[in-house]
C-alpha positions as CSV (number, residue, x, y, z in Angstrom):
1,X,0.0,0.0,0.0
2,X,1.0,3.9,-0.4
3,X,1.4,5.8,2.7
4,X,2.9,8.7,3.7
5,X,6.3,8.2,5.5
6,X,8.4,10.9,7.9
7,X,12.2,9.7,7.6
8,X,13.4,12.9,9.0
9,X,12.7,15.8,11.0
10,X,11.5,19.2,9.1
11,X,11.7,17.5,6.1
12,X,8.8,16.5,3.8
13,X,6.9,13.1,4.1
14,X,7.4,11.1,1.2
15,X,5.1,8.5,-0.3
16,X,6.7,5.0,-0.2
17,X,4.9,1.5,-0.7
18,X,4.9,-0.2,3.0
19,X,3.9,-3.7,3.8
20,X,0.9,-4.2,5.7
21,X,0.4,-7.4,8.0
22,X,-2.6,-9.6,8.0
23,X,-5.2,-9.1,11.3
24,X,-4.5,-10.8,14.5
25,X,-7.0,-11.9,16.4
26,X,-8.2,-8.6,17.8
27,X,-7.5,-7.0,14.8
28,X,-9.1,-5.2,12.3
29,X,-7.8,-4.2,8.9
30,X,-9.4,-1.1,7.4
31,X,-9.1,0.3,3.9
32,X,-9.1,4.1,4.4
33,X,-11.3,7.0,3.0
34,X,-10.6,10.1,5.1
35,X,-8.5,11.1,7.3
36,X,-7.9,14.9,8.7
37,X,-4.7,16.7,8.5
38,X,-3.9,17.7,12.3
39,X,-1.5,20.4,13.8
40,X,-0.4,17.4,16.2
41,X,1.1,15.6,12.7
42,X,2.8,19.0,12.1
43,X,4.1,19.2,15.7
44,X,5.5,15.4,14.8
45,X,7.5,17.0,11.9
46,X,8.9,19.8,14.0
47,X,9.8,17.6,16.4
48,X,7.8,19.2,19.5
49,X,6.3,15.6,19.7
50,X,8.6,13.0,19.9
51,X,8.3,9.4,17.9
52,X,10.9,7.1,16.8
53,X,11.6,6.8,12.4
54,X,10.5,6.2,10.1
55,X,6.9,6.9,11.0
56,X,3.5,6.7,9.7
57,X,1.6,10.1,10.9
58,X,-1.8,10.7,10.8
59,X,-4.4,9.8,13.7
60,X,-8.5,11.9,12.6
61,X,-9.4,8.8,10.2
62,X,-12.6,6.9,8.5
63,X,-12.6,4.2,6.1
64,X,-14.4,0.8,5.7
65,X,-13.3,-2.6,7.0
66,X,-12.0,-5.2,5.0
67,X,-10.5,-8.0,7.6
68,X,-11.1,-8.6,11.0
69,X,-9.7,-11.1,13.4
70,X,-10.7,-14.0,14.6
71,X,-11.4,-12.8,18.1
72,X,-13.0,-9.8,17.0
73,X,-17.1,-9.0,17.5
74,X,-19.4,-6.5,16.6
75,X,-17.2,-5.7,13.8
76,X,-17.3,-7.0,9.8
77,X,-16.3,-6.3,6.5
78,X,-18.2,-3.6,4.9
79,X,-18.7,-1.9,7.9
80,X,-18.1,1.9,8.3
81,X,-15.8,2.9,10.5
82,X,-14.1,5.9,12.5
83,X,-10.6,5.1,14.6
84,X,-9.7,7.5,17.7
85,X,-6.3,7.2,19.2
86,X,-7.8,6.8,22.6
87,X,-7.3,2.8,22.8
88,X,-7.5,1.5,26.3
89,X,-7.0,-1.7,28.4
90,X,-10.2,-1.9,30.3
91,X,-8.4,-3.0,33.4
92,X,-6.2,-0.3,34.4
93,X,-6.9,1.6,37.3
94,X,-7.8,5.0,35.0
95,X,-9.9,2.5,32.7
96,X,-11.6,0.9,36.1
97,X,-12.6,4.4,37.1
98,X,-14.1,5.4,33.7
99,X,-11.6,6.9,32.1
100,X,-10.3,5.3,29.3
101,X,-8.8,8.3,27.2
102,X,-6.4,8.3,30.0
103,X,-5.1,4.1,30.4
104,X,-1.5,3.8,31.6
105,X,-1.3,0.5,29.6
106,X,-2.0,1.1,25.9
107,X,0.6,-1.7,25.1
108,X,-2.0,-4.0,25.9
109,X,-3.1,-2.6,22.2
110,X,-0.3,-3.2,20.5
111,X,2.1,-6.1,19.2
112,X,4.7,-6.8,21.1
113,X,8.2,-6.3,19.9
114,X,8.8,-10.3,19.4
115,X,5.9,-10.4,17.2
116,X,6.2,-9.2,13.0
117,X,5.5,-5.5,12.6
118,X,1.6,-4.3,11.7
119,X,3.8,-2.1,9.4
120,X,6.9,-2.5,7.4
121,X,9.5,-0.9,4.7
122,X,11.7,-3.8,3.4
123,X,11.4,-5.7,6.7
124,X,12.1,-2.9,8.4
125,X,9.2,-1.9,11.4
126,X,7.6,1.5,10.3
127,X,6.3,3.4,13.4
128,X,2.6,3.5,14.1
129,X,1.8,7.0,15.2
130,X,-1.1,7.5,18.1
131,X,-1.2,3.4,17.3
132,X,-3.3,4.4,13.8
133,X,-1.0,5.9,10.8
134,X,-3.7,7.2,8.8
135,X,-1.8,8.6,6.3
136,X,-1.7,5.6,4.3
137,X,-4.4,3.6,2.0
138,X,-4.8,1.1,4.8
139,X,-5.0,0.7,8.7
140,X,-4.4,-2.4,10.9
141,X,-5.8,-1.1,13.9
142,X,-6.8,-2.9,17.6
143,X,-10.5,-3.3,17.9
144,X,-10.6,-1.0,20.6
145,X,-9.1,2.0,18.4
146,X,-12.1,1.4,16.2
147,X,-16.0,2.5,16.0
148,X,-18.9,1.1,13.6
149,X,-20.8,4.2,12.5
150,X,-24.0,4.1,10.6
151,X,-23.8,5.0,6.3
152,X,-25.7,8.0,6.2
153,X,-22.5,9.7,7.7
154,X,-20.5,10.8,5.0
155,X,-16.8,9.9,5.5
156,X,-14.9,12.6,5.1
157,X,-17.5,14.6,8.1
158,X,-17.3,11.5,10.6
159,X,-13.1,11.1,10.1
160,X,-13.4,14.8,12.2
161,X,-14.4,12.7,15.5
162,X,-10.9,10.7,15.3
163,X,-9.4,14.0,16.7
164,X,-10.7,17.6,16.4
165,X,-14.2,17.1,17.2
166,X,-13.5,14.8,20.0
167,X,-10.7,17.3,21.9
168,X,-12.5,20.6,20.8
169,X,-16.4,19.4,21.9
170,X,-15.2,16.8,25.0
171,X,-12.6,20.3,26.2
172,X,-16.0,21.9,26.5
173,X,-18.6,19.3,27.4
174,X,-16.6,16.4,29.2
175,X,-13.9,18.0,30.5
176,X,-14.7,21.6,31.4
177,X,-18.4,20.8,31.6
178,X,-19.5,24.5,30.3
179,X,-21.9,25.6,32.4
180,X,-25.5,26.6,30.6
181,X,-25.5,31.0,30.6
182,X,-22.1,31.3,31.7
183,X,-19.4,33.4,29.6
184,X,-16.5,31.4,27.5
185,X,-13.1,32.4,26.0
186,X,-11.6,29.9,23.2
187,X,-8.1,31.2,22.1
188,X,-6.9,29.8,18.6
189,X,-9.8,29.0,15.9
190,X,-8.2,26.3,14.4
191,X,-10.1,22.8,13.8
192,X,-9.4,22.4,17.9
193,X,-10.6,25.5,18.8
194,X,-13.7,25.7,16.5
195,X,-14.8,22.6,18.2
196,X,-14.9,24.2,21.6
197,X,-16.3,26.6,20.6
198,X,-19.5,24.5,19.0
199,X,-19.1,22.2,22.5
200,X,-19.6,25.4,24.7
201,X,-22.6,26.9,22.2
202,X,-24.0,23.0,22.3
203,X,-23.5,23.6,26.2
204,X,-25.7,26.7,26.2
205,X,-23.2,29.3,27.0
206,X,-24.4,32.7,26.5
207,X,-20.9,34.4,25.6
208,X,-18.1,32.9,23.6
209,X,-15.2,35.7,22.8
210,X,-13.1,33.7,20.2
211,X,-9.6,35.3,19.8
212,X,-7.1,34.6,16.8
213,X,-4.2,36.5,15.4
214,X,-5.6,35.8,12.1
215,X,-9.2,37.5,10.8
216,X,-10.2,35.1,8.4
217,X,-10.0,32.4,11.4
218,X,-12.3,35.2,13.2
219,X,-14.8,35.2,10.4
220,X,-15.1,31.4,10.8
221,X,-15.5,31.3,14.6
222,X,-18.8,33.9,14.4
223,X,-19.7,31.2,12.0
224,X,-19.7,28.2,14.0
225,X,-21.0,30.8,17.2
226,X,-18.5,32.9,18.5
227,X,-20.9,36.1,19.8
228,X,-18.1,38.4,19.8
229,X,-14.0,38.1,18.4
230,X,-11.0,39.7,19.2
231,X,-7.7,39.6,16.7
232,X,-4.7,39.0,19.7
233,X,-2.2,41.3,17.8
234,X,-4.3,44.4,18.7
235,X,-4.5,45.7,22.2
236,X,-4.6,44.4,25.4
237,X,-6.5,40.7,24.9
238,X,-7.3,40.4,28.5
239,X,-8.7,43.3,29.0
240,X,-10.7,43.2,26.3
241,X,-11.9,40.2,27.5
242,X,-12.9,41.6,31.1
243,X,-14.4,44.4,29.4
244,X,-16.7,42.1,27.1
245,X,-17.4,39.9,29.8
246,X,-18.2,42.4,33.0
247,X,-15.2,41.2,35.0
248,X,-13.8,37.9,33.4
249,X,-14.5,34.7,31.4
250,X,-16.3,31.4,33.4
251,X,-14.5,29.2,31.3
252,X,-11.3,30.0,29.5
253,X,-9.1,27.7,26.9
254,X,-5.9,27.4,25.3
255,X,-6.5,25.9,22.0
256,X,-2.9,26.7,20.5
257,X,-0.4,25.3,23.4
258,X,1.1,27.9,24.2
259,X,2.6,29.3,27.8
260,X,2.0,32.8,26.8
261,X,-1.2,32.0,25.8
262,X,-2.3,29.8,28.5
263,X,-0.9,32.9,30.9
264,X,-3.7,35.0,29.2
265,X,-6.1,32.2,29.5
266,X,-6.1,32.4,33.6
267,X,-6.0,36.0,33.9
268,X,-9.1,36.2,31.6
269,X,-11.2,34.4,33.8
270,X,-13.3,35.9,37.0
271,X,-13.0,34.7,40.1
272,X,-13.4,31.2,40.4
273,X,-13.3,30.9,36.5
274,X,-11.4,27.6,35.1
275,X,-8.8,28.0,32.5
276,X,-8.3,24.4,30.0
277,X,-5.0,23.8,28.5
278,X,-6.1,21.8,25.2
279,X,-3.6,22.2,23.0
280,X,-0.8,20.1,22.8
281,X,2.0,22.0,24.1
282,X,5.5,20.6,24.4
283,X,5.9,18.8,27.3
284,X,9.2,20.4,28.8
285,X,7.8,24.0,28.6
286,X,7.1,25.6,32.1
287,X,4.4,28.0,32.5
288,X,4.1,31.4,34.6
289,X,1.7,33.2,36.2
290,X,1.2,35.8,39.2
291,X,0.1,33.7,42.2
292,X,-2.7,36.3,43.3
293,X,-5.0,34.6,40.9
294,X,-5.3,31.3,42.7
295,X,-6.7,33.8,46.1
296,X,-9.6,34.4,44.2
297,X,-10.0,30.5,43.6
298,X,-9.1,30.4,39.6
299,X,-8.5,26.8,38.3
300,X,-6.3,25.5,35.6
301,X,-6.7,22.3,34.2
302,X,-5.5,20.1,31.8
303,X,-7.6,18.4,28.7
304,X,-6.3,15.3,26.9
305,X,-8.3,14.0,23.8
306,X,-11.5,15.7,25.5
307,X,-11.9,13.6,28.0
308,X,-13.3,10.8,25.3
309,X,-15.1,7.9,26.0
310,X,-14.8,7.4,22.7
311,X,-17.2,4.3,22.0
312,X,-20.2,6.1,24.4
313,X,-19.3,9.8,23.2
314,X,-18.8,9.1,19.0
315,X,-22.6,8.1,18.5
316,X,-23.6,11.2,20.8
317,X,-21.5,13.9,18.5
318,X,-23.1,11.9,15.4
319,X,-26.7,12.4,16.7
320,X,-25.7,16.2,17.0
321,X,-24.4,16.5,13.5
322,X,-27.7,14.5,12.6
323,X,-29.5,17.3,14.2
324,X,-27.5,20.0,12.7
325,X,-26.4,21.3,15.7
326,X,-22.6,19.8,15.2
327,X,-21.5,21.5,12.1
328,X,-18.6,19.3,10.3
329,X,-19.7,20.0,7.2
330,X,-17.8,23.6,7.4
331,X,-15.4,22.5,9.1
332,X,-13.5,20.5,6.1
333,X,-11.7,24.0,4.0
334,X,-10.2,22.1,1.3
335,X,-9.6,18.2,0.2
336,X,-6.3,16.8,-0.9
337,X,-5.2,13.5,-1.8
338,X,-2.7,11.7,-0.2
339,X,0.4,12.9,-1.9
340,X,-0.6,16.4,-1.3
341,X,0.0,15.8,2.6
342,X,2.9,18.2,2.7
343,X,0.8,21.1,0.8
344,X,-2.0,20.0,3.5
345,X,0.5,21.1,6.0
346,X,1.4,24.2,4.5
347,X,-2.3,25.3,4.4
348,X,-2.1,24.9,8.0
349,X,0.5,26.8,8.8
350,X,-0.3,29.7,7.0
351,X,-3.5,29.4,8.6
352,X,-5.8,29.5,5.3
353,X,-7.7,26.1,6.8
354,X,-10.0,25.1,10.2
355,X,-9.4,21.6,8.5
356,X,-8.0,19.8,5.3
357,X,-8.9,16.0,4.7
358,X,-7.1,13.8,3.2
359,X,-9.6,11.7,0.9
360,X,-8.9,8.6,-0.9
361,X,-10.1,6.5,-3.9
C-alpha cells in the first residue's frame, strides 16, 4: 500500500509502498477513505512531539473494513468505520474508574516487539503514530481503536471525531463541563478550537469571545457561534476580554499550546473561573503566572483527547451532527489526496484552513 512516510525531522513526508500485515485476532484491517490533517502531525514533523523513524503520521481517520480477526465481534467487513487514538486496556486503574482516554497500559493494544511489525519498509518496522498511521491507503488497527458508524455519515464529516471534534467538543462538554448561561473564552480558531467553541454553544453558553491573530479564522468562529472576536495582535487581549465579559470569562481555553497564551487564559477568567489547556503543548515548557489569581479560587486544568469515552461519546456527536447542531460539514476548507500531505501542512501553517482532509479513492 502507499502511505505517507516521515524519515526525518522538518523534512517533507514522502510517499513510499509499506507492507501491511494480515489481522490478528483482535485486529481489524481497514481500507481508508478520510483522514484529517492535524496540527499534532505538524508538531510530529517539527519535532515538538517526539516518535521514533521512520513513522506513519496521521491519527483523525474513516474508512471501511475489510478484515477482521478472529477474536473480533461487533465488527465485519463492509462496515463503516471511525478510529480514535484513545485505545485503552479496560483494566487499568484510570480505565476501572471510567476513564479510558487516559489508560496507563496502551501496550495492551499493541504487538509486542517479538511479534512481525503491523507495518513495514523492506522488513524494516515502520512506526505507528497515536497506534493508527492514517496517512496511508490502509490501517491495521486494535478493535478497541475502532467505531462502527452508521452509512448515512458521510466519511470525510465523521473522520473529524478521530481527533478535532473529539478534543474541541469533549474540552467543553466532558472536561470543562460548560456551564449553561455562563461566559466562554476559546483562544486559537483552528479545527481544535472551533470545536470548543461549537461544544460550549451546544453547552448553552451565553458568551463565547473567540480570539485569533488571524481575521479570516475570526470570520469562521462567528460562523460556527463565536458572539463576539477579538484579533490578539491588537490591544490588550485580556482586557478586552474583562471588558466584554463584566469582570472575566467562566471558562477559558488554550486551544494553541502555548505558555504565553495559557498565561492570558487564567487571567481572563473571573473569580473562580477555570482555565483548560487543550492544545498540545511541548511537554518540557514551564508555564508562569502571578500567584494572586489562585486567592480568588481560579483553576487551571489540563484536557487530553476531551476527556473521550470514545465508544459512548462518537454516537452522541453523530446524533448532534444529525440534528445539525454539530457543524462538520464547514469544518473541512479544502480536500487533498494523499500525496498532497505536505501542501496540506502548508495550508495549516499559514492558517488559510479550520481543517483539510485527506480523501482517498
Amino acid at each position: 500500500m502507499k502511505a505517507a512516510i516521515l524519515r526525518e525531522l522538518h523534512q517533507p513526508l514522502s510517499i513510499e509502498e509499506v507492507a501491511i500485515d494480515q489481522p490478528g485476532p483482535h485486529e481489524v484491517l481497514v481500507r481508508t477513505v478520510a483522514v484529517g490533517v492535524c496540527h499534532s502531525d505538524l508538531h510530529v514533523v517539527h519535532g515538538t512531539l517526539p516518535t521514533r523513524m521512520p513513522a506513519i503520521l496521521g491519527h483523525e481517520p474513516a474508512g471501511v473494513v475489510e478484515a477482521v480477526g478472529s477474536a473480533v465481534s461487533g465488527l465485519a467487513p463492509g462496515d463503516h468505520v471511525i478510529a480514535c487514538t484513545s485505545i485503552y486496556c479496560g483494566h487499568c486503574t484510570q480505565c476501572r474508574l471510567g476513564r479510558p482516554h487516559l489508560c496507563t497500559d496502551r501496550t495492551d493494544c499493541q504487538r509486542r516487539r517479538d511479534e512481525p511489525p503491523r507495518l513495514s519498509l523492506k522488513g524494516a518496522r515502520v512506526t505507528q503514530f497515536a497506534d493508527l498511521a492514517a496517512f496511508a491507503e490502509q490501517m491495521l488497527l486494535h478493535e478497541r481503536a475502532v467505531l462502527k458508524i452508521a452509512e448515512d455519515i458521510p466519511l470525510d464529516r465523521a473522520a473529524l471525531l478521530g481527533c478535532a471534534v473529539t478534543t474541541g467538543v469533549g474540552a467543553a462538554l466532558n472536561t470543562a463541563q460548560v456551564a449553561p448561561g455562563s461566559s466562554v473564552a476559546v483562544f486559537g480558531c483552528g479545527g481544535v478550537g472551533i470545536s470548543v467553541i461549537q461544544g460550549a454553544r451546544i453547552a448553552g453558553a451565553r458568551q463565547i469571545i473567540a480570539v485569533d491573530i488571524r481575521d479570516n479564522k475570526l470570520e469562521s468562529a462567528k460562523h460556527f457561534g463565536a458572539t463576539a472576536v477579538l484579533n490578539g495582535t491588537s490591544g490588550d487581549t485580556v482586557r478586552e476580554i474583562k471588558r466584554l465579559s463584566n469582570g472575566g470569562v467562566d471558562y477559558s481555553f488554550d486551544a494553541i499550546g502555548n505558555p504565553k497564551v495559557l498565561e492570558q487564559c487564567i487571567y481572563a477568567l473571573a473569580p473562580r473561573g477555570l482555565a483548560t489547556l487543550v492544545g498540545a503543548i511541548q511537554p518540557d515548557l514551564k508555564v508562569e503566572f502571578a500567584a494572586g489569581h489562585l486567592f480568588v479560587e481560579k483553576r487551571v486544568q489540563g484536557c487530553y483527547m476531551g476527556s473521550n469515552r470514545f465508544h459512548l461519546d462518537m454516537p452522541k456527536y453523530l446524533d448532534l451532527y444529525r440534528q445539525g447542531r454539530l457543524n462538520l460539514d464547514d469544518m473541512i476548507s479544502r480536500r487533498r489526496p494523499l500525496d498532497e500531505v505536505n501542501e496540506a501542512f502548508r495550508d495549516m501553517e499559514a492558517g488559510e484552513v479550520t481543517r483539510t482532509v485527506l480523501t482517498f479513492n
